[in-house]
C-alpha positions as CSV (number, residue, x, y, z in Angstrom):
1,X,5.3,7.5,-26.6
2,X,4.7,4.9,-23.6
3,X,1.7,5.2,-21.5
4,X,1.5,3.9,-18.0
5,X,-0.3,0.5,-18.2
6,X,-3.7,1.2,-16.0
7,X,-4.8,-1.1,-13.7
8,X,-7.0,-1.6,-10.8
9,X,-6.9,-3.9,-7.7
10,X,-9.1,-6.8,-7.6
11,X,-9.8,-8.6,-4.0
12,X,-11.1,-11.9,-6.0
13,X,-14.5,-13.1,-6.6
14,X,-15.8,-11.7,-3.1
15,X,-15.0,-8.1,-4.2
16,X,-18.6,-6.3,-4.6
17,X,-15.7,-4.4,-7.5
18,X,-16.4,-7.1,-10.5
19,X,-13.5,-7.3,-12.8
20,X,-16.0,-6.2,-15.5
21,X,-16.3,-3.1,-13.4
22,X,-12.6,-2.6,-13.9
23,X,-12.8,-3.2,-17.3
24,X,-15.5,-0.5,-18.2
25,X,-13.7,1.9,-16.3
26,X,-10.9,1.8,-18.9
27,X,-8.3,-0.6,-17.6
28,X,-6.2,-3.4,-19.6
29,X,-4.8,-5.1,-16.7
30,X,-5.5,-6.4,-13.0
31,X,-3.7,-5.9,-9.7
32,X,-4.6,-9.0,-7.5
33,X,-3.4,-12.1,-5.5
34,X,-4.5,-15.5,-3.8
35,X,-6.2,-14.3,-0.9
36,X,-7.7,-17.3,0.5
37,X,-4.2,-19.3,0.7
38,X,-3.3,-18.6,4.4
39,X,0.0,-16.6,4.6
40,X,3.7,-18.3,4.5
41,X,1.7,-21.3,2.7
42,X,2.9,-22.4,-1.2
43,X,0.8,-20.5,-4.1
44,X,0.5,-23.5,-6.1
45,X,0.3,-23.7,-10.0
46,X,-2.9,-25.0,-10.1
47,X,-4.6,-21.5,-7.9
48,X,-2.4,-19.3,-10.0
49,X,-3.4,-20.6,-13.5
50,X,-7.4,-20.4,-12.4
51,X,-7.2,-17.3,-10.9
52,X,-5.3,-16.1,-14.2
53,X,-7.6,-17.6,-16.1
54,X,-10.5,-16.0,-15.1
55,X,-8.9,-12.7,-15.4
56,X,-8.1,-13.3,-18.6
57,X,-11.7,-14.2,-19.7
58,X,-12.7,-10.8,-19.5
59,X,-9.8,-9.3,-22.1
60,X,-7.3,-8.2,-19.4
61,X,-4.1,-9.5,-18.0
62,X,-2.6,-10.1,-14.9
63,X,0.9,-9.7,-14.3
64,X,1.5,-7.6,-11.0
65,X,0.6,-9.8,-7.8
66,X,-0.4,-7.0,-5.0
67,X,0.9,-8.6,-2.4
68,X,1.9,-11.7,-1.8
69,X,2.3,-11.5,1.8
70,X,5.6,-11.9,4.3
71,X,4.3,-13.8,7.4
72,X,5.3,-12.0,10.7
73,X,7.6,-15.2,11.5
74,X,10.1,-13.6,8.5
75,X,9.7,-10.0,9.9
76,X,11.0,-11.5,13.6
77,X,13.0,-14.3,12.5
78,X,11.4,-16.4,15.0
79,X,9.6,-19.9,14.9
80,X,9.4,-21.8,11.3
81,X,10.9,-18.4,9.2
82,X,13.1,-20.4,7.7
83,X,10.6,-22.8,6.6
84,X,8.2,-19.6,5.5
85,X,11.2,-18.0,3.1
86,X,11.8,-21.2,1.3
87,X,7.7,-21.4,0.8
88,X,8.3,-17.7,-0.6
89,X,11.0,-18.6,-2.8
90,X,8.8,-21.6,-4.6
91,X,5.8,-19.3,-4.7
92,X,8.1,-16.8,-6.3
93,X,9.0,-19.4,-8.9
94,X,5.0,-21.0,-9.1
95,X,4.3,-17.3,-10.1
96,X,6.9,-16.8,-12.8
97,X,6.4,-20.1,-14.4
98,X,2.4,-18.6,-15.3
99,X,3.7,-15.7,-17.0
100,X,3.3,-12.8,-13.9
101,X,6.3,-10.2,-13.7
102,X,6.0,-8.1,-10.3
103,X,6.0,-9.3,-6.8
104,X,4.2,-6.3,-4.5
105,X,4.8,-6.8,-0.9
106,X,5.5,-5.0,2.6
107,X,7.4,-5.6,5.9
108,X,5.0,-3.1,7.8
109,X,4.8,-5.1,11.4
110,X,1.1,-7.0,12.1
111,X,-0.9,-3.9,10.7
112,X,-0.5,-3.2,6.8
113,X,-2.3,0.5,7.0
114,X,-3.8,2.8,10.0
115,X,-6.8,4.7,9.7
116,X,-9.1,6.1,12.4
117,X,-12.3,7.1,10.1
118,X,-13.3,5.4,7.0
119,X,-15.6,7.3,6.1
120,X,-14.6,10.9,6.6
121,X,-17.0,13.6,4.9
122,X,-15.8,15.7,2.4
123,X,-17.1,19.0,1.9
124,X,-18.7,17.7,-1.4
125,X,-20.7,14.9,0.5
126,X,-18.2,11.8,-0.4
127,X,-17.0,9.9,2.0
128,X,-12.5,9.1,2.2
129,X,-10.0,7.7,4.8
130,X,-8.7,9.6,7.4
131,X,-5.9,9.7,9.8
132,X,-6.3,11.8,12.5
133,X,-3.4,11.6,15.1
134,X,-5.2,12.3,18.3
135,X,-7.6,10.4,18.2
136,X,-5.4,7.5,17.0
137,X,-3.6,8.5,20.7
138,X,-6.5,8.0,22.3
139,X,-7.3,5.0,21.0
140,X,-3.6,3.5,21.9
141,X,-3.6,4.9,25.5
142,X,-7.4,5.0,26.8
143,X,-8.9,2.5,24.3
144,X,-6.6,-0.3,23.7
145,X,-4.3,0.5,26.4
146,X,-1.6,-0.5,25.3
147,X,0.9,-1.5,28.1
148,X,4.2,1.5,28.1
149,X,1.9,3.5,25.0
150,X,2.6,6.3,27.7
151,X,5.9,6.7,26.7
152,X,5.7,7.6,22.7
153,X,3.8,10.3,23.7
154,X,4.7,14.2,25.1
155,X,2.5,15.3,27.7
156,X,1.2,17.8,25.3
157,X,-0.4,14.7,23.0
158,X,-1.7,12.8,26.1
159,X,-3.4,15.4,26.9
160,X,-4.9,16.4,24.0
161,X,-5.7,12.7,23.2
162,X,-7.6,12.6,26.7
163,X,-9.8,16.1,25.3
164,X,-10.6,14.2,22.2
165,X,-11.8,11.0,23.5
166,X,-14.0,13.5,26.2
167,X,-16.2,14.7,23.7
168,X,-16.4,11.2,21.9
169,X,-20.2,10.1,21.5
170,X,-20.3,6.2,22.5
171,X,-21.1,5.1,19.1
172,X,-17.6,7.4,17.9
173,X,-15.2,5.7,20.1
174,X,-16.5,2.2,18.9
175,X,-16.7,3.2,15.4
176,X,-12.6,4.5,15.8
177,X,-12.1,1.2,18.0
178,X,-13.1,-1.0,14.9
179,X,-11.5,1.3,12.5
180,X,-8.4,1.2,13.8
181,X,-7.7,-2.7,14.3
182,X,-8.7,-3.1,10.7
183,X,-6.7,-6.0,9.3
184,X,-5.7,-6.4,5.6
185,X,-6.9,-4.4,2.8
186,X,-9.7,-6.1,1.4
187,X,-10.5,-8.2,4.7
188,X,-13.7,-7.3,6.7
189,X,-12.3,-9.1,9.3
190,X,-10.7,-7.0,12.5
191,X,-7.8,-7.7,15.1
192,X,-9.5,-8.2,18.8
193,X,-7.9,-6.7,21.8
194,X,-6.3,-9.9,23.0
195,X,-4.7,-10.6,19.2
196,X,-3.6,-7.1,18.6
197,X,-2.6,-7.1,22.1
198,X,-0.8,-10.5,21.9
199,X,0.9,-9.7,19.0
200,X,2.3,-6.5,19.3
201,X,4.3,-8.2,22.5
202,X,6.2,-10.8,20.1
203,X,7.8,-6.9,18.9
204,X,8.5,-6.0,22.5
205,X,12.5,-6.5,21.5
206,X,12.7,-5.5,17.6
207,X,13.5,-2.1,17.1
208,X,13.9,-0.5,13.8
209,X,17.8,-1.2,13.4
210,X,16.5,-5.1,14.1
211,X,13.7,-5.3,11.6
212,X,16.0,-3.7,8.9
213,X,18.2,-6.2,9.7
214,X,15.4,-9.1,9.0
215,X,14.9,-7.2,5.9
216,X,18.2,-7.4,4.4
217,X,18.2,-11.2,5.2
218,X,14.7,-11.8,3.8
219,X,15.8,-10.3,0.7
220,X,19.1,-11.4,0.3
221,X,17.2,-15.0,0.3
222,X,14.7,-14.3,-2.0
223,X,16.2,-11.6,-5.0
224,X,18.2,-14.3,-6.4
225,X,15.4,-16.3,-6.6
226,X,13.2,-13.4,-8.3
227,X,15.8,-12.3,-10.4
228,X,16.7,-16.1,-11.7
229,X,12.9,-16.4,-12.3
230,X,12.5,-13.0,-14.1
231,X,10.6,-11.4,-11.6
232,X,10.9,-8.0,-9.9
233,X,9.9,-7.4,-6.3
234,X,8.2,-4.2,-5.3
235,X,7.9,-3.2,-1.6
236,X,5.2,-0.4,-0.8
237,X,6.5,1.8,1.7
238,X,4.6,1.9,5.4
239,X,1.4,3.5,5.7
240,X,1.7,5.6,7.6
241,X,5.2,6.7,7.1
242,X,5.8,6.8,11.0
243,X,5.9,4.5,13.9
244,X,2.5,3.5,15.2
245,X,1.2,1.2,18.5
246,X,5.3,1.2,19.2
247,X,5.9,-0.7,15.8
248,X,8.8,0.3,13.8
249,X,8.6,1.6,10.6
250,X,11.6,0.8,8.1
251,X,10.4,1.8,4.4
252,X,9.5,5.3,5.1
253,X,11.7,7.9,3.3
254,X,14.2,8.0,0.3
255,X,17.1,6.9,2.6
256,X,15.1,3.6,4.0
257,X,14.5,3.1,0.1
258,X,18.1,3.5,-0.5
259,X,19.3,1.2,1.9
260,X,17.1,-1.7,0.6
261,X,18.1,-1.8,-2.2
262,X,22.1,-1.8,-1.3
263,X,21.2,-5.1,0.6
264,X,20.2,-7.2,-2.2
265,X,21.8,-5.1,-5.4
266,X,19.6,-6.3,-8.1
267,X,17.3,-5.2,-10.6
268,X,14.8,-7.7,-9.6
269,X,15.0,-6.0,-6.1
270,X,12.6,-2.7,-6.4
271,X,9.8,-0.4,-5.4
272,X,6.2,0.1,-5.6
273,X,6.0,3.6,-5.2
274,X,3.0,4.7,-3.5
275,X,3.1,8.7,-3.9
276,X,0.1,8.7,-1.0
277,X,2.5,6.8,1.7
278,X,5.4,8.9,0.9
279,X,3.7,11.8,1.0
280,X,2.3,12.0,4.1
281,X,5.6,13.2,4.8
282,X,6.6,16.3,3.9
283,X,10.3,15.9,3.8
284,X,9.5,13.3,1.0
285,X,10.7,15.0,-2.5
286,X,8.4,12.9,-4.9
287,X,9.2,13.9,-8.1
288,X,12.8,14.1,-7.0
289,X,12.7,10.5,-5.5
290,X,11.1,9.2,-8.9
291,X,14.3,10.8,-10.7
292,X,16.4,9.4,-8.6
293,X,15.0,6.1,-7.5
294,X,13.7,5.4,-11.1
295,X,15.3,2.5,-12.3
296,X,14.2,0.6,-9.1
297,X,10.6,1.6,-9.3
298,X,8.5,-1.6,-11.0
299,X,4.9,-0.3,-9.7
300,X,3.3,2.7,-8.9
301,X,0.4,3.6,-6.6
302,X,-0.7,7.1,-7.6
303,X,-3.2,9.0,-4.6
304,X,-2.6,12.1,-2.9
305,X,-3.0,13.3,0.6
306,X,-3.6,15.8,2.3
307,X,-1.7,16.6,5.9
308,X,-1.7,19.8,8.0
309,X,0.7,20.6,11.5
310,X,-0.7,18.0,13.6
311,X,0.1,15.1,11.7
312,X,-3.5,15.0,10.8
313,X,-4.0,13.7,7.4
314,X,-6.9,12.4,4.8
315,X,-7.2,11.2,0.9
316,X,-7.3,14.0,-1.3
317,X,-8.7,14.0,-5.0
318,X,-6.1,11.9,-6.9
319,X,-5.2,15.8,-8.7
320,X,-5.2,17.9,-5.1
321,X,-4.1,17.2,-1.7
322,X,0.0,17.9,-0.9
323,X,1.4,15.4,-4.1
324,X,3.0,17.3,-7.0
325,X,1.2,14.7,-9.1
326,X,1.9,17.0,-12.7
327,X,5.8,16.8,-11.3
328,X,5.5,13.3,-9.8
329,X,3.7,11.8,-13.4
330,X,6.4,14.5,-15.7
331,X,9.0,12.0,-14.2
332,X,7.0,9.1,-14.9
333,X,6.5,9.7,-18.0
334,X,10.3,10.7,-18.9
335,X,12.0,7.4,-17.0
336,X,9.4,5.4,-18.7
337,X,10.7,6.4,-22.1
338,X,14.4,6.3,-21.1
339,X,13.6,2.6,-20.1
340,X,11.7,1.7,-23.1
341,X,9.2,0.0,-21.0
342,X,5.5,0.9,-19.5
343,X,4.9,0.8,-16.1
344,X,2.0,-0.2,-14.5
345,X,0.0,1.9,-12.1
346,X,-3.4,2.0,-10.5
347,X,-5.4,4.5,-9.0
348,X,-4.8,3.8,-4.9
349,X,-7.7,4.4,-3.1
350,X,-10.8,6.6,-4.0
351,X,-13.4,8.4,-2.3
352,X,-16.8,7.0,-2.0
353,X,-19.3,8.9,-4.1
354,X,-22.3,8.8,-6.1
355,X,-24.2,5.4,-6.4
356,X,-21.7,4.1,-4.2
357,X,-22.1,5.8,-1.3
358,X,-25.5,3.3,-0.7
359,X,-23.4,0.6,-1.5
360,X,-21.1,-1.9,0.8
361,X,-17.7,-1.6,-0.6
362,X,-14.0,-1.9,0.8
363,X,-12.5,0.8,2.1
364,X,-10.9,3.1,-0.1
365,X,-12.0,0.5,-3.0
366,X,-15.4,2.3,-4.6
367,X,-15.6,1.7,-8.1
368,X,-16.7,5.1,-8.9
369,X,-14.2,7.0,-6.8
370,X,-11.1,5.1,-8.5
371,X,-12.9,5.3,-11.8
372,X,-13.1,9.4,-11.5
373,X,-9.3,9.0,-10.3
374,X,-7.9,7.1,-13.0
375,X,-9.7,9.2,-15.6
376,X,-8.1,12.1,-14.0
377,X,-4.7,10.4,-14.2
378,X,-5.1,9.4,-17.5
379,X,-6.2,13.0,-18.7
380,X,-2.7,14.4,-17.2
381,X,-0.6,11.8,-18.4
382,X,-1.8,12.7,-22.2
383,X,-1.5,16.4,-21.6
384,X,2.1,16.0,-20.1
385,X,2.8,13.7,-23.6
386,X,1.2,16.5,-25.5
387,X,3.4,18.8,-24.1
388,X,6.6,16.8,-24.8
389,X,5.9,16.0,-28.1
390,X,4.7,20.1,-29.1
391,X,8.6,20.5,-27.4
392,X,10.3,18.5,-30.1
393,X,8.5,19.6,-33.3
């Protein structure tokens, strides 16, 4: 039977997560990129071979890049994009020549992920990410004040927004400013007013039917390329699934998935499918859109959340929270052995816990939270084979 290949996501040598961590904690391969080349610039041989290199010196492999980044020129098609695409394109074929397979990226606009709290207390004591939506309205309107925010918002949410931020202590409403202009995974470094400000005006005139449209061209350019090099692109779906700060959100649901891939019909063109991103919504059928979407689906991100009524939502245990994961992985595990081929997969996010609750870490990126969620993964994967092969004896 093929397993999953487990991996874990590496932020280079400034990650307090050492790749020996990720090795102890059971994993073959790592899930990383360049993060210190600025984005839309060349990944040159020369970074890609020492960064594989040192990988590799500690028994594991690297052959999924999570992400190599889209600058915001490409998503507008303003200024150099041009210029930008063609950089993506050699990158793309720097990358292949070194021995690396799967290209992660994401067209969310400026922000790659939204949370308000980032350290949101479980009812066991561990700390996980949270999304809570007025708050996140408060922040937009009264906070950040963002010019027109008024008008993605009923009356109803404005003023429950203006409640919320009422009984906000001083030290909260800092704590959910700084949480929410967050920049990259893995960057301690935050957005100010005046950049977040600044650049959510250069999307004043792209709606979602627009930035599709840049989408499909962006990918039309640079499949070819992938595909000639032996490479397969994986775009991870917007988190969250919904339009935020007046951005528009294009990789949401199964028909957004659809539709990218009818632009550049490939099999180098495909998905990292994050089952914590599509499931925050709940018209998202996982296991169905694994069936379905399988053939497409070069990287998987395996987390589960937890939403109620309100559009609230927070990261559950890898095994609770609203994902089917038995379903979700039962698909996994069948498309992997109609392909013939393994998968790889890593344990998004985890809650901090334990030891590492006194420890500085990036968010969502604990060692010991995505060490308990990859064990649990790994424990269903083999009962789910277990079951399979008891069915054909």
């Amino acid at each position: 039977m093929i397993l999953m290949e487990k991996t874990m996501r590496w932020f280079g040598p400034n990650d307090p997560v050492s790749l020996w961590d990720i090795r102890q904690a059971g994993c073959t391969g790592v899930v990383t990129a360049l993060h210190h080349i600025p984005v839309g610039q060349i990944w040159t041989i020369e970074e890609i071979k020492k960064r594989k290199d040192e990988i590799e010196a500690t028994g594991m492999r690297w052959t999924v890049i999570e992400s190599l980044p889209v600058h915001e020129d490409i998503k507008k098609q303003t200024g150099n994009y041009q210029s930008y695409i063609d950089n993506y394109k050699q990158s793309l074929r720097n990358v292949a020549s070194c021995g690396l397979k799967v290209v992660t990226y994401n067209f969310m606009p400026i922000l790659d992920w939204m949370r308000t709290d980032i350290a949101y207390e479980m009812p066991d004591k561990s700390r996980a990410l949270r999304f809570e939506k007025s708050a996140f309205i408060a922040f937009d309107l009264f906070l950040l004040k963002r010019p027109g925010a008024e008008k993605d918002y009923t009356k109803e949410e404005t003023d429950k927004a203006r409640k919320r931020l009422a009984i906000m202590t001083e030290q909260e409403k800092e704590s959910l400013y700084r949480n929410a202009l967050l920049g990259l995974p893995g960057s301690e470094e935050r957005f100010t007013e005046e950049q977040i400000l600044s650049a959510l005006k250069t999307y004043e005139d792209i709606d979602s039917k627009k930035l599709k449209k840049h989408l499909f061209y962006f990918l039309q350019q640079v499949v070819p390329v992938a595909a000639e090099s032996g490479l397969k692109m994986a775009i991870h779906p917007d988190d969250p699934p919904y339009p935020i700060l007046g951005l528009p959100r294009i990789v949401s649901t199964e028909q957004d998935a659809k539709e990218l891939l009818e632009s550049a019909p490939s099999p180098a063109n495909g998905l990292c499918f994050c089952t914590g991103s599509y499931g925050v919504r709940a018209d998202n059928d996982l296991p169905g859109m694994v069936k379905r979407l399988g053939p497409y689906i070069h990287f998987l991100h395996l987390r589960s959340t937890k939403r109620d009524e309100e559009g609230n939502f927070y990261e559950a245990d890898h095994l609770d929270g609203d994902v089917d994961m038995y379903a979700v992985i039962k698909e996994i595990v069948e498309l992997m052995q109609e392909k013939a081929e393994s998968i790889p997969m890593r344990p998004d996010h985890g809650h901090q816990m334990l030891d590492d609750l006194h420890k500085k870490s990036y968010p969502g990126y604990t060692a010991i939270g995505r060490l308990r969620g990859l064990a649990e993964l790994r424990g269903l994967e083999w009962s789910i084979i277990s079951q399979e092969r008891q069915k054909r004896k």
